[in-house]
KOLKOL-978798 format. One record per residue (C-alpha): y, z, x; residue in one letter. Coordinates in steps of 0.25 Angstrom, whole numbers, plus 2048, in hexadecimal, padded with zeros to 3 digits. Each point is the difference from the previous one (the first is absolute). Layout:
BEGIN
- yy|zz|xx|code
- Y|Z|X|A
...
***
This chain:
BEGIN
- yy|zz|xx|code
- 4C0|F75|98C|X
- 7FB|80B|7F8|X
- 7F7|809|805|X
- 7F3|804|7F8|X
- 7FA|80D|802|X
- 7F2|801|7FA|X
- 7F9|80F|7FE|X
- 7F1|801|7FF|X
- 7F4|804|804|X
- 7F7|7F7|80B|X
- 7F0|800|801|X
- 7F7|7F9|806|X
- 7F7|7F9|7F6|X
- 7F1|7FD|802|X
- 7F9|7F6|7F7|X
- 7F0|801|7FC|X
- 7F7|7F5|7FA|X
- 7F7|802|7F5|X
- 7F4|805|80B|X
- 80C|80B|806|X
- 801|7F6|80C|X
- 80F|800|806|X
- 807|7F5|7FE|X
- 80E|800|808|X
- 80A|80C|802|X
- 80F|7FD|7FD|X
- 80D|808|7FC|X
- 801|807|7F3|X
- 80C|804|7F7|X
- 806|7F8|7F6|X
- 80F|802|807|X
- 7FB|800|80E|X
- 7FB|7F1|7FE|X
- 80D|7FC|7F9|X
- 807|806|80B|X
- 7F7|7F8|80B|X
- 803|7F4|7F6|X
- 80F|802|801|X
- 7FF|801|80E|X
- 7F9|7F3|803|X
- 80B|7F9|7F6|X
- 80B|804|809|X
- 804|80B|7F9|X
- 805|80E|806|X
- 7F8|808|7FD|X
- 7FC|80E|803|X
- 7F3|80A|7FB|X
- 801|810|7FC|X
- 7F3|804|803|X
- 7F6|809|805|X
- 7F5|7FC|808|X
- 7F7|80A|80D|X
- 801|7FB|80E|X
- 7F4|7FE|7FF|X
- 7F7|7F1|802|X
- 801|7FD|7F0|X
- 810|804|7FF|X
- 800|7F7|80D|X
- 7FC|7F4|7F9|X
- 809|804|7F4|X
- 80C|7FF|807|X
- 7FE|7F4|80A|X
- 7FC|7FA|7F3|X
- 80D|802|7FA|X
- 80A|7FE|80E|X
- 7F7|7F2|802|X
- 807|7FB|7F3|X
- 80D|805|804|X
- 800|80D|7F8|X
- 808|80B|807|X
- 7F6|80C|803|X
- 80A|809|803|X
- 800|809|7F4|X
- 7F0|802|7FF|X
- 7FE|80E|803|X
- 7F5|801|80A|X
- 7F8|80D|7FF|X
- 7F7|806|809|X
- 7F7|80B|7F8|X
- 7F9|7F6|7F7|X
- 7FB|7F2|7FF|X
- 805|7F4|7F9|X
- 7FB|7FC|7F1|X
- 7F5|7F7|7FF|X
- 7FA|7F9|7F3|X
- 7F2|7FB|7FF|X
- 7FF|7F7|7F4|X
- 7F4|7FC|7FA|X
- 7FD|7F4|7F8|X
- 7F4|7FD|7F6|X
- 801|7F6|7F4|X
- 80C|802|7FF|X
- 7FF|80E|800|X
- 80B|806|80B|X
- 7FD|80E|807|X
- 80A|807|80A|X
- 7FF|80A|807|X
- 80E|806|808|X
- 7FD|80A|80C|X
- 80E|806|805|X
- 802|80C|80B|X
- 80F|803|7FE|X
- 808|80B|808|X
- 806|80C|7F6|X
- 80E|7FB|803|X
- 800|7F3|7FC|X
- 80B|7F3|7FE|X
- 808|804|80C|X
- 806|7F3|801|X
- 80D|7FB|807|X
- 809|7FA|7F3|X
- 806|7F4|803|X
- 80D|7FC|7FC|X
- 803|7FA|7F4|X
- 80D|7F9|7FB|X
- 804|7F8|7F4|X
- 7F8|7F6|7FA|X
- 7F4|803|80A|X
- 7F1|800|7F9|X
- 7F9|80C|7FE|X
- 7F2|7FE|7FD|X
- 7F7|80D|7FC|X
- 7F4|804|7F6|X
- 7F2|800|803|X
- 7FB|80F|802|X
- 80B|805|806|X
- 808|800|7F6|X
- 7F9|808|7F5|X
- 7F9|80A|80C|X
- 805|80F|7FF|X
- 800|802|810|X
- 806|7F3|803|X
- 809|7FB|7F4|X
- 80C|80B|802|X
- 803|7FA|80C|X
- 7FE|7F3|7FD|X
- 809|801|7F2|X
- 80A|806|80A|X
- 802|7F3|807|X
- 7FF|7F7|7F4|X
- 80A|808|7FA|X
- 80B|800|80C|X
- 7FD|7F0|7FF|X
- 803|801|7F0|X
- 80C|805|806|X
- 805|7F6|808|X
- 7FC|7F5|7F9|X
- 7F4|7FA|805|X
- 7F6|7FA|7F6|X
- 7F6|809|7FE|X
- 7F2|7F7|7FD|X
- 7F4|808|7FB|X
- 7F1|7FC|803|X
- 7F7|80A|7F7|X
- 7F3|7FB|808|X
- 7F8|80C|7F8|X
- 7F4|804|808|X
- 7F3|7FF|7FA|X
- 7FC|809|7F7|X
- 80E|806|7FC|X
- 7FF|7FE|7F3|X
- 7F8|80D|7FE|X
- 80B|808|802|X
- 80E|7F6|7FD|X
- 804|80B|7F8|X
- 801|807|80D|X
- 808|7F8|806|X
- 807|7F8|7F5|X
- 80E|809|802|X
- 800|7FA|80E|X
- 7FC|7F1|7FC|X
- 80B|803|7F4|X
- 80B|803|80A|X
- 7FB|7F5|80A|X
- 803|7F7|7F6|X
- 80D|805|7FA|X
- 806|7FF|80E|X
- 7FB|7F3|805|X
- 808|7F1|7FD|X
- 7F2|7F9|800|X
- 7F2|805|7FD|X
- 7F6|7F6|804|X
- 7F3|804|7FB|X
- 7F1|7F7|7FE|X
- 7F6|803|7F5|X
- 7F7|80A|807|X
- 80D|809|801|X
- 806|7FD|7F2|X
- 7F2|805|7FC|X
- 7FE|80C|808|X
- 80F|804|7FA|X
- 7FE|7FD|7F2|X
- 7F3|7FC|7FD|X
- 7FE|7F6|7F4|X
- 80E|7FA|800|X
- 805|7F4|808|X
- 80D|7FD|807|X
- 808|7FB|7F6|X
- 7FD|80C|7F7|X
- 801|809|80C|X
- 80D|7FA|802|X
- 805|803|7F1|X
- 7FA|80E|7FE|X
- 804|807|80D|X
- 808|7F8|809|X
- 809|7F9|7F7|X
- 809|80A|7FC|X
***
């Protein structure tokens, strides 16, 4: 059975009423929740990640090994804390706000291996971050390389889209190399504000 390998960054989400009350705590990050989902399906799985050994990266990882998701590759760091996200809802109206401690040498995962026709799943900040995308693009291009099918998650942040012009060499060459982009409205927006995905499709991907 083929393997799938999914790259991404894990949080710890908390969600807030309208009166800033908490409502209830769960795992964040687009690929870490398809990789948990994977995992309950049956499917072997494992996370590249990073998380501190700390109580939150705790809850993180036993999240992910509780719906079969080998933990193995998820770099445990010590000088840090692991990403939370407070979210904030209000008419509709979402607020969030990340706090991250990270260690100056960051990603130092264990790779694992990855054969023919195995899945590689990557996006979400990871893969358009100057400290973290070198090594990540290192590992997604060795599975190019041995023929694995490369899936790319955008799962832009909120609040890119002030500086996609940064970042849009990255998201270009994310793109370019991936066998399947899978992208919802809020990232089509953020990427190419105005145009939907059938447009996007035709004027930048097509070709």
């Amino acid at each position: 059975m083929p393997k799938i390998i999914a790259i991404g960054e894990s949080v710890l989400d908390t969600l807030y009423d309208s009166e800033n009350r908490p409502i209830k705590s769960f795992v964040g990050g687009r690929i870490a929740n398809t990789a948990a989902l994977l995992g309950k399906a049956g499917k072997q799985v494992t996370m590249v990640s990073e998380c501190c050994t700390d109580h939150t990266g705790d809850i993180i990882v036993n999240f992910l090994a509780s719906n079969g998701v080998n933990t193995h590759s998820i770099d445990r760091f010590t000088d840090g804390a692991t990403a939370v996200s407070l979210i904030f809802e209000n008419s509709g109206d979402v607020k969030r706000i990340n706090f991250e401690k990270y260690p100056g040498c960051r990603f130092d995962v264990v790779w694992p291996r990855i054969d023919e026709d195995d899945v590689v799943l990557f996006g979400s900040f990871y893969s358009i971050a100057d400290d973290l995308r070198t090594r990540l693009f290192e590992m997604v291009n060795y599975a190019n390389e041995r023929n694995a099918i490369i899936m790319y998650l955008p799962g832009c942040r909120h609040g890119i889209n002030c500086r996609i012009t940064k970042v849009m060499p990255a998201i270009l060459e994310n793109i370019e190399i991936a066998d399947i982009m899978i992208a919802n409205r809020s990232d089509i927006e953020a990427i190419y504000p105005g145009e939907d995905a059938e447009t996007v499709f035709k004027n930048h991907i097509e070709f």
